[in-house]
N, C-alpha and C positions, 0 to 999 in steps of 0.2 A: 745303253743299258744302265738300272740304276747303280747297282754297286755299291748298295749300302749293307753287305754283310758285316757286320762287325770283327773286328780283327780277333781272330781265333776262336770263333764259329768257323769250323769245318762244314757244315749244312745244314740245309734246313729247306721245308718243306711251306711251297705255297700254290695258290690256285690263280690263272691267269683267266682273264676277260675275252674270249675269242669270238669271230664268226662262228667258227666252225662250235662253240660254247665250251664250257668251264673247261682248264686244262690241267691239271695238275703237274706240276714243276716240282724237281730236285733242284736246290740252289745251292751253291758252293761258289767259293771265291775264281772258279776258274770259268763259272757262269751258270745260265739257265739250259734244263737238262729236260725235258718230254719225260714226266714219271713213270708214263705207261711203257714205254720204248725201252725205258733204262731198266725196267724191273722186269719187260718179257725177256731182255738180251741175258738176264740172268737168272729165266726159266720160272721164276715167280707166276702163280694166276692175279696176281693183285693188281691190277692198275690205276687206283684212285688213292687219295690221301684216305680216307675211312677205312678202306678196307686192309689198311694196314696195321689196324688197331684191333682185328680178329687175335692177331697173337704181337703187341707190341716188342717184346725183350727179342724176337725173332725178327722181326721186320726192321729194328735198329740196330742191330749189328750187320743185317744186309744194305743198310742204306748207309751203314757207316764205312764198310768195303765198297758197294759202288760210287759215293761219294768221291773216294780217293783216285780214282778214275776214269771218271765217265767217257763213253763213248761219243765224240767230236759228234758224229753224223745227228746224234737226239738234240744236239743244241739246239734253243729256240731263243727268242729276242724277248726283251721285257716287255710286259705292257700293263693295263688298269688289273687292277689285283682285287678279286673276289676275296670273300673268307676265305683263311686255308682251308677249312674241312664248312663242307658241304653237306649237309649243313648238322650240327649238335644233337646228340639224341636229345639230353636237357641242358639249358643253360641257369645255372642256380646263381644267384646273388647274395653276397654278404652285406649289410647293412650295417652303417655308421659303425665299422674298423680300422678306422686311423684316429690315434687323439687328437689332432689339433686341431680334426674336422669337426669331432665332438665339442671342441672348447668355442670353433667360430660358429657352431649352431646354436649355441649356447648352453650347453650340456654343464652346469654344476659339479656334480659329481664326476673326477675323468678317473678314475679309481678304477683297475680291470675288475675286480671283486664287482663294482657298482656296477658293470655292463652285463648285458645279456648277449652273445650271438644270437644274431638273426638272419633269417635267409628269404628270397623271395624268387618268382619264376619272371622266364619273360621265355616268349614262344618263339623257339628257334627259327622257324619258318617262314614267319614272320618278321621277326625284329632282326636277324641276324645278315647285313649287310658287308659288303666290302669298301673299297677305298674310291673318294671321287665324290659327285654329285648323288648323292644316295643318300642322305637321310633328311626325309619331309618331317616340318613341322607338324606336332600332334594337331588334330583338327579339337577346336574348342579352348584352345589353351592361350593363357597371355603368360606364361612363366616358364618357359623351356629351360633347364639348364646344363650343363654338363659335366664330367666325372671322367676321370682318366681311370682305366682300374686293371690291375697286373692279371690275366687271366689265365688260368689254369688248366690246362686239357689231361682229363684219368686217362692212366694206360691200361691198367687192367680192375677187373672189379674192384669194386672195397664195400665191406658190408661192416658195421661195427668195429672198425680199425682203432687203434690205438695214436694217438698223437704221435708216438718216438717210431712207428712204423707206416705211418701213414702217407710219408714222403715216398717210399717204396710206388706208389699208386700211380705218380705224377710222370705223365710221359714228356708234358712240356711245356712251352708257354706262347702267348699272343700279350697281342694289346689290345683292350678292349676301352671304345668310348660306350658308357652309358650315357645318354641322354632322357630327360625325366620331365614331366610335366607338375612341376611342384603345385601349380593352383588344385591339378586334378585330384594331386593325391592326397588331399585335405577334406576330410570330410567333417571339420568343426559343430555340428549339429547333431551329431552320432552318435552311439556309444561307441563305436569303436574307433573315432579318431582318423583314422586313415585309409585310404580305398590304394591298394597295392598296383591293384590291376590297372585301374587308370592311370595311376601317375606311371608308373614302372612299363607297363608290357605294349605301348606305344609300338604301332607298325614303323619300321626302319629304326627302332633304337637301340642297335646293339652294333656298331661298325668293328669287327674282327680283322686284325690283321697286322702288319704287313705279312709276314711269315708265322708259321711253326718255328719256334729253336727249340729241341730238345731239352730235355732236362739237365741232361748229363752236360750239358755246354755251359749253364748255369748254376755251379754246384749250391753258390747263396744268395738265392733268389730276393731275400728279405733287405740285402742292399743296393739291387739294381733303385738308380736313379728314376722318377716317375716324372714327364712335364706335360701341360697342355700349354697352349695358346689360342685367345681368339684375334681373329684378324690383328696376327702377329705381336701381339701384347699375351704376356708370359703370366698365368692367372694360378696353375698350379705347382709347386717343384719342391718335391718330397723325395724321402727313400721308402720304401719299405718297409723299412725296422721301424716307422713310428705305427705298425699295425697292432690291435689291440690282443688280437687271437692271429696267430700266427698260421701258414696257412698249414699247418698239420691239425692243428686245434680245429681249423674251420673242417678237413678233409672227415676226422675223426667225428665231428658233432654232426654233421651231415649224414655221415654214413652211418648214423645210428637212428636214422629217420625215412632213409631211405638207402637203397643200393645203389650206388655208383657207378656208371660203366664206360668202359673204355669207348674213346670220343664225348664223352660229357664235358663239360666247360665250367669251371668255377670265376664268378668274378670275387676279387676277395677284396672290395672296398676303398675308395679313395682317400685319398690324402686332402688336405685343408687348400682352399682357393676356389671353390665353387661361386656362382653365382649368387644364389639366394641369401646372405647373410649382408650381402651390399645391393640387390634388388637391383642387379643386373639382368638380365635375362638376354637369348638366342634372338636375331632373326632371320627371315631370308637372306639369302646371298652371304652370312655370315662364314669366315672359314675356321674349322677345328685343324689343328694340329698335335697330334698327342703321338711322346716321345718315350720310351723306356729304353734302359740302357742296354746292350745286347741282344735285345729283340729287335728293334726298330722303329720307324716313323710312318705313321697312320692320319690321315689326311682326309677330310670329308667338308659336304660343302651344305648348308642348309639349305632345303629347296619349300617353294608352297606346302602347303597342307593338299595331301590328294585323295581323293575317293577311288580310283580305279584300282581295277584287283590285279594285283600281281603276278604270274606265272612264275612259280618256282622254277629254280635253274637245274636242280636235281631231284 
């Protein structure tokens, strides 16, 4: 078994890689639990990680009582870890949110006053991958790079939220690698500068995981530790608190553009160490490892560029 729950994380919530296909798993330090099994034994219709986010403040205090004693018989063994949640209604992006990512892109101005929030899509069903051999090189691209980024799963709506309430909203968190095609997203001849979709919404670039941890397990989020590494050299290692909009600021500026819904995914921006400022770039067989502190470690392998179409898992 892995046995990387973090010391005092009581549980947390992941999807397992099966024959029999996706499984969803209760994790707690006494082990992995069948989430279907563990929530019929206590009369719940819920069986999936999603469907627990119909009424989250109810479905966390159930998983915070069965957490404390699961039933031996639901045990199951660890294995390749999908996304926890199967898959995002949307996944929304923050854009250039850490200063000193600002400062190595060459941003002038690091002034918050001088910044805008900005947000961008990437298509769940597409880019939203688990841990392992799983995310192909964009096809066309000579500049792949990568991005560690704290990401955010709503628990219940938020429409027009207020920043000092807006944490209210946050059911919990993953680790998210963005991976981007920097050449794509350059559209220098344009008037608008930049093509989002190309560079950003790349099939297999969004690897989610290792787990859910709650919110409540995480009470300040903005100083969990952030690191990646490529083929074992340490490229990014930040906290959180160097964000430039905080993630109630992102929750609150979002929700005033669109509604929010429970199982939604915020990524809220990485910290300084990317590629593209030293024209490093990704290739095949290269390996990501990206670390947050009480979340965990998410692990992905870069594979060819593929054309064949995918079957979704859900």
């Amino acid at each position: 078994m892995r046995n990387d729950l973090a010391p005092g994380i009581g549980w947390a919530l992941a999807t397992l890689e099966t024959s029999e296909g996706p499984l969803a798993v209760l994790e707690t330090p006494k082990g992995l639990f069948d989430l279907g099994a563990v929530l019929a034994s206590a009369g719940s219709p819920v069986r999936d990680v999603a469907g627990l986010f119909a009424d989250w403040q109810a479905s966390e205090a159930l998983l915070e009582r069965l957490a404390a004693d699961p039933d031996p018989s639901t045990r199951v063994e660890d294995g390749a870890r999908l996304s926890p949640i199967l898959y995002p209604g949307k996944v929304l992006c923050a854009g250039a949110n850490y200063y000193r990512h600002l400062e190595e892109m060459g941003v002038q101005d690091l002034r918050k006053e001088g910044q805008r929030l900005f947000f961008f899509f990437k298509p769940a069903r597409n880019a939203v991958v688990g841990e392992g051999a799983t995310v192909h090189m964009p096809l066309d691209t000579q500049a792949m790079d990568w991005e560690i980024e704290l990401a955010v799963v709503i628990g219940k709506p938020a429409r027009a939220v207020s920043p000092e309430t807006a944490m209210d909203h946050v059911a919990g968190y993953m680790v998210a690698i963005d991976t981007c095609a920097r050449d794509l997203n350059k559209a220098p001849d344009t008037f608008y500068k930049l093509d989002w979709v190309a560079g950003k919404a790349q099939e297999t670039c969004c690897p989610l995981g290792p787990r859910f941890v709650p919110a409540s397990a995480l009470p300040d989020p903005h100083s969990l530790r952030l690191t990646l590494s490529v083929n074992g050299v340490t490229k990014q290692d930040d906290t959180a608190a160097d964000m430039i909009f905080s993630i109630g600021e992102q929750i609150a500026t979002a929700s005033r553009i669109m509604q929010l819904d429970p199982g939604d995914v915020l990524l809220t921006g990485t910290p300084a160490g990317v590629g593209v400022p030293r024209g490093e770039f990704l290739k095949e067989g290269d390996r990501l490892v990206a670390a947050i502190e009480g979340v965990g470690t998410l692990a992905v392998d870069i594979q060819p560029s593929s054309t064949e179409i995918r079957t979704p898992l859900a």
